[in-house]
C-alpha positions in Angstrom: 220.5 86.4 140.0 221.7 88.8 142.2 223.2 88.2 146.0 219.7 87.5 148.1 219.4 87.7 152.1 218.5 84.6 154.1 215.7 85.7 154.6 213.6 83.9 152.0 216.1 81.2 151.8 216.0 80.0 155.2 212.4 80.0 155.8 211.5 77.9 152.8 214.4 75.4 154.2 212.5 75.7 157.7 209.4 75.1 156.0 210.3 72.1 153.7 212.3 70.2 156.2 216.1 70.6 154.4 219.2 73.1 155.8 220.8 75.3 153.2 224.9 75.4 153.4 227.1 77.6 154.5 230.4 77.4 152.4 233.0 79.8 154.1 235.7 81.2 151.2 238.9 82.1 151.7 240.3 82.9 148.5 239.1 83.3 144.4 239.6 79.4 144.1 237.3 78.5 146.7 234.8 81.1 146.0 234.4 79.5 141.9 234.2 75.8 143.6 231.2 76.7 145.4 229.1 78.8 143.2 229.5 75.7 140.3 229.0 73.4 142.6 226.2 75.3 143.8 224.8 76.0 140.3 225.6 72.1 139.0 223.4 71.0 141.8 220.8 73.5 141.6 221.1 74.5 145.3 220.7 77.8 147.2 223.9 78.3 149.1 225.4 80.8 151.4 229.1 82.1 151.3 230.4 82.5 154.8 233.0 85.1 155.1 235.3 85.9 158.6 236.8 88.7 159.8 240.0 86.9 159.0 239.2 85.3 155.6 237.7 89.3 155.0 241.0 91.1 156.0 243.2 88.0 154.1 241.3 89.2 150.6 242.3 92.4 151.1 238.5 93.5 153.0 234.6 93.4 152.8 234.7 95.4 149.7 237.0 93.0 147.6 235.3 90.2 148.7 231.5 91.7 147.8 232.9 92.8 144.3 234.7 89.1 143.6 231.3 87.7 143.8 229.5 89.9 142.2 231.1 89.7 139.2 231.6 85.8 139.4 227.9 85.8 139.4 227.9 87.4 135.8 230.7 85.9 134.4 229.7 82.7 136.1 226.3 83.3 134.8 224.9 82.0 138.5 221.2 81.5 138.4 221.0 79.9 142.3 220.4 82.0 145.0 223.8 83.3 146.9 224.2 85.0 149.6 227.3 87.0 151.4 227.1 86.1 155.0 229.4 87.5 157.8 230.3 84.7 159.7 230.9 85.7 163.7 231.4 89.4 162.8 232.3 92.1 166.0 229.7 94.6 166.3 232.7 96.7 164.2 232.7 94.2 161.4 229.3 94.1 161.0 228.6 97.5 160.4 231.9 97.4 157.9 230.5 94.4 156.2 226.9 96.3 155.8 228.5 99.1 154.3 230.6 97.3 152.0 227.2 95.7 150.3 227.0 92.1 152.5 223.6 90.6 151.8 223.8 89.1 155.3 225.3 88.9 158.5 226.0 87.1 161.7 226.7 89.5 164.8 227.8 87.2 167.7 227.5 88.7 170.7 227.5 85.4 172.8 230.7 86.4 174.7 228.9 89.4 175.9 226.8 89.5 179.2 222.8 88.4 178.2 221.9 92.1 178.7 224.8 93.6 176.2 224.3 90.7 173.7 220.7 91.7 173.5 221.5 95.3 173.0 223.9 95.0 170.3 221.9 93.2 168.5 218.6 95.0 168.8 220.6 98.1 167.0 222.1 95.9 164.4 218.4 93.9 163.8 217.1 97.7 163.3 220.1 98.3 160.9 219.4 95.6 158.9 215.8 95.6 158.6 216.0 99.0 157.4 218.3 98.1 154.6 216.4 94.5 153.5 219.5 92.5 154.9 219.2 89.5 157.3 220.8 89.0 160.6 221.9 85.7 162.7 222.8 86.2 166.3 224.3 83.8 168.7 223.5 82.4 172.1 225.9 80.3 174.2 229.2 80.0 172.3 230.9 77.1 169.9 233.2 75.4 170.8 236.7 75.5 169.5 238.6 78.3 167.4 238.1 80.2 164.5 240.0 83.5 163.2 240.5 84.3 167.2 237.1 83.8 168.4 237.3 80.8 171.2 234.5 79.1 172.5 234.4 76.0 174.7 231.3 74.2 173.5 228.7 75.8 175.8 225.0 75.0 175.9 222.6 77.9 175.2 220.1 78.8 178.0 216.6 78.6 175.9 215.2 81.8 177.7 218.0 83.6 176.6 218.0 82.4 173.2 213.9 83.6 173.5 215.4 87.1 174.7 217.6 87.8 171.2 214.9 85.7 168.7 212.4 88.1 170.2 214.2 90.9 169.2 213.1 90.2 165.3 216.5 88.2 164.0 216.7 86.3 160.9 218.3 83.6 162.1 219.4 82.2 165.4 222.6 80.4 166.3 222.6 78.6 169.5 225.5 76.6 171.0 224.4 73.0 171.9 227.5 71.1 172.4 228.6 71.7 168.6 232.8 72.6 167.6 234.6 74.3 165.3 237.2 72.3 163.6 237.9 68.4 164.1 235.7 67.0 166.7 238.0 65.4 169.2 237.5 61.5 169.9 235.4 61.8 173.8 233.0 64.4 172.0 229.8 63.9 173.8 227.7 64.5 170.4 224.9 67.5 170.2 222.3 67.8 172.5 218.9 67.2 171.7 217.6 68.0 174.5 218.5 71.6 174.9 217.7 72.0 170.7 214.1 70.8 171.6 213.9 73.2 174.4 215.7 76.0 172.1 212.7 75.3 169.0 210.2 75.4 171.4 210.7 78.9 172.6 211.8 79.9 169.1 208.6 78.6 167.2 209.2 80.0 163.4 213.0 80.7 163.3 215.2 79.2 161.1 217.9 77.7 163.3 221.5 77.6 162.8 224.4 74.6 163.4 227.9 75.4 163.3 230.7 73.3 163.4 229.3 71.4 160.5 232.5 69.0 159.9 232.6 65.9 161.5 228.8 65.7 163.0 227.5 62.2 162.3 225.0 62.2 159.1 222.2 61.1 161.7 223.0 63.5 164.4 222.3 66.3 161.3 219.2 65.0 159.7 217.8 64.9 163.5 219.1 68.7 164.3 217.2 69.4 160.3 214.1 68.0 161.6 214.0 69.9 164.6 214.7 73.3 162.9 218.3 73.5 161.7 217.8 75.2 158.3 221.4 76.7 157.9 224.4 74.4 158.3 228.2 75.7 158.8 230.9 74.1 156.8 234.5 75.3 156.8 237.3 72.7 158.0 235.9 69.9 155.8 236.7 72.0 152.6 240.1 73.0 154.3 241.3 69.3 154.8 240.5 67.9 151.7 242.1 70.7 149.9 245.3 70.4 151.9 245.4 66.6 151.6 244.3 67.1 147.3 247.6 69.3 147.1 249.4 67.6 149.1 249.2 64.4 147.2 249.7 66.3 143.9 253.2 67.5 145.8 254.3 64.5 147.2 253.6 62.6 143.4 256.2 64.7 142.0 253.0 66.8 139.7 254.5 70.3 140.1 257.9 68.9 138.7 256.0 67.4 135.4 255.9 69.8 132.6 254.1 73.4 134.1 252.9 71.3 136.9 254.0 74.0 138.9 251.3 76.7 137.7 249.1 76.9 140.7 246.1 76.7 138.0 247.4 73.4 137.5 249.0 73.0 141.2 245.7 74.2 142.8 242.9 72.5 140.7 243.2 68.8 142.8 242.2 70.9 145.7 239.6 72.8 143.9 238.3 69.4 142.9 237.9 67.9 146.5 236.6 71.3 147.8 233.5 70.7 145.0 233.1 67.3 146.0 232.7 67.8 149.5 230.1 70.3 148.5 228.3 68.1 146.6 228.2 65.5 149.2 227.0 68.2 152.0 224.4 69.7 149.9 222.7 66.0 149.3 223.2 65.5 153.1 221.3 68.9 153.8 218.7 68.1 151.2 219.3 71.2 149.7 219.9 70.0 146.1 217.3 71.1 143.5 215.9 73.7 145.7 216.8 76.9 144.1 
């Protein structure tokens, strides 16, 4: 199978009550760990790729042409998509033309009026070519690749003025982070999701910061539309800590322990495990 939108992928999660994951990649080794893990569990999933993970692999066009043809070689029968996660309006359009089967254009650090102007163009874009769009309404909190948000609550009547506009998906800040949750985190709030799927009625929803939410706190965001689920950090801790461990135990010294095949496969490991353990969490396994 070929890369897919989110089109199809998120609705039928909306519908059936489960949230498909977003794995972002950052390199050829994490890429493999999520499409067999994806595959091995029979689960649609959803590579997330940032500007910064995008320029780190060389650009748009390296990364759409890795997967591609680990799809063949992989012989990858679940669905997969190529998602630009928090592109500019600039990396969007770069990521369209480099063959993306998805994007995310977050305009949340524009003014209301701009936001929804950059993203009408781009929903027209998209549509055109039979790709799918997420936008963004009231920004995450925390960091990644530059973009900085402090955790803000989307307004529901602005998050009515972008879903309105005919996107695929909708990401909407409700008290969620990127990277580790710090210890006097308040927790997501309901309240404003409630308010946000009201006004939203038949939109796939979207939760970032999807390392270190409490299991409950993300089966109750599922059941209230959350269909696509961000993961990032978790993969990058237990990777660090895998090689870290395989360092510190003297591995690399051991024969050609020092191959980064060798070197890098406890991290691959814990990056597939982690995967696993999201998927069943989302309910996404055996859903392809």
């Amino acid at each position: 199978m070929g890369l897919v939108s989110l089109e199809q992928m998120c609705k039928k999660a909306y519908e059936n009550g489960y949230a498909v994951g977003q794995f972002n990649i950052n390199n050829l080794e994490w890429t493999k760990a999520v499409l067999l893990t994806a595959e091995e569990q029979k689960s649609p999933v959803i590579l997330g790729v940032s500007e910064g993970a995008a320029k780190y692999m060389t650009g748009y066009k390296v990364v759409v042409e890795m997967v591609k043809a680990m799809l063949e070689s992989l012989k990858i029968t679940v669905p997969v998509a190529i998602h630009l996660d928090h592109g500019t309006y600039e990396g969007a359009k770069l990521a369209i033309e480099a063959g993306f089967s998805s994007i995310m254009f977050d305009g949340s650090h524009y003014p209301i009026a701009e936001n929804v102007e950059k993203t009408k163009e781009l929903v027209a874009l998209t549509r055109k070519l039979g790709l799918s769009i997420e936008a963004e309404v009231g920004s995450i909190g925390g960091e990644e690749d530059g973009v900085v948000g402090m955790g803000e609550v989307a307004d529901p009547n602005e998050c009515k003025s972008i879903n309105d506009l005919g996107v695929t998906i909708l990401a909407a800040g409700i008290g969620n982070i990127h990277g580790k949750y710090p210890a006097n985190w308040q927790g997501l709030n309901f309240d404003v999701l409630q308010k946000i799927h009201d006004v939203t009625l038949g939109t796939p929803l979207v939760l970032h910061g999807g390392t270190g939410i409490p299991d409950d706190m993300v089966k109750k965001a599922i059941s209230m539309g959350v269909s696509k689920i961000n993961v990032n950090t978790e993969c990058q801790l237990v990777f660090a800590e895998a090689t870290r461990k395989y360092i510190e135990a003297g591995k690399d010294l051991e024969g050609k322990g020092f191959d980064p095949r060798k070197l890098l496969a406890p991290g691959v490991e814990a990056i597939k495990q982690s995967v696993r353990v999201k998927m069943a969490l989302f309910g996404s396994v055996n859903k392809a």
